[in-house]
Rosetta silent file (secondary structure, phi, psi, omega in degrees, C-alpha in Angstrom):
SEQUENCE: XXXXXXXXXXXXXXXXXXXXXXXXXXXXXXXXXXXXXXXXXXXXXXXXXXXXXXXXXXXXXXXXXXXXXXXXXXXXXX
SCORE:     score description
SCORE:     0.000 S_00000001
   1 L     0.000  142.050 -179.177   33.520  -17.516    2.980 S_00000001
   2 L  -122.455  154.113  177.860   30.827  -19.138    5.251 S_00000001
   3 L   -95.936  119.614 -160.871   29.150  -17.171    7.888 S_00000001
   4 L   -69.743  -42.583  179.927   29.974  -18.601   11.198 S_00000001
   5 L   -95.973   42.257  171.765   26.546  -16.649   12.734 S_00000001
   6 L   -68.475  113.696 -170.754   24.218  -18.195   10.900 S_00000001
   7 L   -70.765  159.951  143.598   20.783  -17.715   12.413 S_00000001
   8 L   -90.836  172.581 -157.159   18.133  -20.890   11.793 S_00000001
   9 H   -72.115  -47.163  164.864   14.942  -20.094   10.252 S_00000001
  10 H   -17.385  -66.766 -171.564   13.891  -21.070   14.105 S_00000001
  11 H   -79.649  -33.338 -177.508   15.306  -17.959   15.347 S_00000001
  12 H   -71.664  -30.579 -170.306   14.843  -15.486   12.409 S_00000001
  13 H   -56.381  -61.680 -173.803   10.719  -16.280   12.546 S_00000001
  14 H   -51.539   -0.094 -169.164   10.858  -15.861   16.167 S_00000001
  15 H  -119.821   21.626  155.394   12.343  -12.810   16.052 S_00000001
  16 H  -127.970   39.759  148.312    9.874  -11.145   13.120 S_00000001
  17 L   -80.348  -17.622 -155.608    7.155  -12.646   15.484 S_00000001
  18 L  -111.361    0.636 -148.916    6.905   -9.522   16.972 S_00000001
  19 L   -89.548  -46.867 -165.303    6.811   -7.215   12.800 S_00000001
  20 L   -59.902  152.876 -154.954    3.322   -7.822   12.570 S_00000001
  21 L   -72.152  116.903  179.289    1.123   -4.929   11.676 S_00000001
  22 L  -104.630  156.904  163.933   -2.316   -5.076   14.197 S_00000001
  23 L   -49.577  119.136  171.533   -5.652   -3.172   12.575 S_00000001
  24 L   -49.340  123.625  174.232   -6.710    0.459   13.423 S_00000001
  25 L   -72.676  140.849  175.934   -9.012    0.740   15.837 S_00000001
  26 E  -121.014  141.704 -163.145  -12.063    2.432   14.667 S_00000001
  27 E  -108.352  166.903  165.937  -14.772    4.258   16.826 S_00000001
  28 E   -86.520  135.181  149.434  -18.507    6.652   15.544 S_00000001
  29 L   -57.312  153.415  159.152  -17.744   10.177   16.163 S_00000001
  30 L   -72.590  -50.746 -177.442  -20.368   11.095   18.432 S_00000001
  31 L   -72.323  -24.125 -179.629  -21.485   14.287   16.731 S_00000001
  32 L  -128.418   -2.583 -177.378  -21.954   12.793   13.030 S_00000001
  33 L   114.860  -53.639 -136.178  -21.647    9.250   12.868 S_00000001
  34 L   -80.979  120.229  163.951  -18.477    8.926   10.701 S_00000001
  35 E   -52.347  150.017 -177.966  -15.576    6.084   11.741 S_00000001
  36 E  -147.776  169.099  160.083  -12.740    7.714   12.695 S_00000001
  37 E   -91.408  166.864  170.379   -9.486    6.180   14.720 S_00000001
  38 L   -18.812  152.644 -176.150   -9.562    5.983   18.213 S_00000001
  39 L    -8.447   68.548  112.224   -8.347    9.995   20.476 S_00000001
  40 L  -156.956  178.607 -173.403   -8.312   11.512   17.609 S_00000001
  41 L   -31.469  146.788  166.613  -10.280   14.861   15.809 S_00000001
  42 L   -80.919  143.901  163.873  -13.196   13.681   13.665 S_00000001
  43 L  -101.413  -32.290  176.107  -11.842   15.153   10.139 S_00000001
  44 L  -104.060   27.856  131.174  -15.442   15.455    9.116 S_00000001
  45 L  -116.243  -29.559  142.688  -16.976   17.240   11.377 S_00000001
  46 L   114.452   20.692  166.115  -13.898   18.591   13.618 S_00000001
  47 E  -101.772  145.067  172.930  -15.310   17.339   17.152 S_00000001
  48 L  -125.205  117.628  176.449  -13.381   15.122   19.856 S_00000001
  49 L    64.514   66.261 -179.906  -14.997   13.819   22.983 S_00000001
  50 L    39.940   28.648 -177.458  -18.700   16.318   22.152 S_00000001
  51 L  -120.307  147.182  179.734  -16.423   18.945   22.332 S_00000001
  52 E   -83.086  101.074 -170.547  -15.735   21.439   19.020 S_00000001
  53 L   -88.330  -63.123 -166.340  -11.976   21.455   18.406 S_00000001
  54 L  -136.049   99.160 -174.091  -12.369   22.959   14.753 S_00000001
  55 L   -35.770   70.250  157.113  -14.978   24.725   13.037 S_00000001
  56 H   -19.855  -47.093 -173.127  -15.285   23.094    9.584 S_00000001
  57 H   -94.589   -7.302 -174.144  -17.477   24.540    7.844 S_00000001
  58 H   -91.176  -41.883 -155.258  -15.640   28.192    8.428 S_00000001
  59 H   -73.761  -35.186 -173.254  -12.090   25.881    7.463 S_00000001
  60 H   -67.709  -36.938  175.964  -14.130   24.781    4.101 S_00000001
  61 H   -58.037  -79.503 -176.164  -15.411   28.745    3.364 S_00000001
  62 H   -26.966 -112.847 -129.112  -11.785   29.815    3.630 S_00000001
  63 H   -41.013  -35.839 -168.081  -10.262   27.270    1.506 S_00000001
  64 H   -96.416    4.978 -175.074  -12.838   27.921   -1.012 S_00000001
  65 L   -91.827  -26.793  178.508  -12.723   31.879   -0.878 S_00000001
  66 H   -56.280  -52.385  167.065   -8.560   30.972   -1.051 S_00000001
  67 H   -54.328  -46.245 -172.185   -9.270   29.228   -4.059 S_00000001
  68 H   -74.332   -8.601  172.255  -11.455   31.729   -5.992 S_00000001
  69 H   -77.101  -59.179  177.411   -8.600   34.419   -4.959 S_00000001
  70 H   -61.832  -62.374 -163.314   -5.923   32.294   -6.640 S_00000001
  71 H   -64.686  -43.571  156.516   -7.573   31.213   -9.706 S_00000001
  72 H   -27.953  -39.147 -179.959   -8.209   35.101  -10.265 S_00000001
  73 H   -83.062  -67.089 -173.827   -4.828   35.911  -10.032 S_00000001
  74 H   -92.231    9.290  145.706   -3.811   33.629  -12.495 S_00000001
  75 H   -66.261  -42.553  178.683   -6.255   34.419  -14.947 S_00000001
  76 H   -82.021   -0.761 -178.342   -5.170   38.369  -14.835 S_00000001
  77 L   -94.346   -6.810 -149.770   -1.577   36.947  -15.101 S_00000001
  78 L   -93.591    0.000    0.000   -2.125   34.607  -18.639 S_00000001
């Protein structure tokens, strides 16, 4: 069967002219230095625009007091 609605290559480029991917922009955090993209949270230090959205170093204490709770528990379980 031939297809009656055959695009040319003309028309398929132009129309996956528009697919391409553009590069993140990346900015310095202000408080540490670190690229990050553009409005949003620094992940390593937790500030946006000099202001302190999320304490870090309290989210890293947790995680690691979370951890030493869990591997305990499944030590007294083996």
């Amino acid at each position: 069967m031939v297809n009656h609605m055959r695009h040319t290559r003309g028309h398929t480029r132009n129309r996956r002219s528009h697919h391409a991917l553009s590069a993140i922009n990346l900015t310095l955090c202000s408080n540490c230095g670190q690229p990050n993209p553009t409005h949003i949270m620094c992940k390593n230090c937790g500030y946006f625009k000099g202001k302190m959205i999320i304490d870090m170093a309290a989210k890293i204490d947790k995680k690691a007091i979370k951890a030493q709770t869990v591997k305990g528990t499944k030590e007294t379980v083996k």
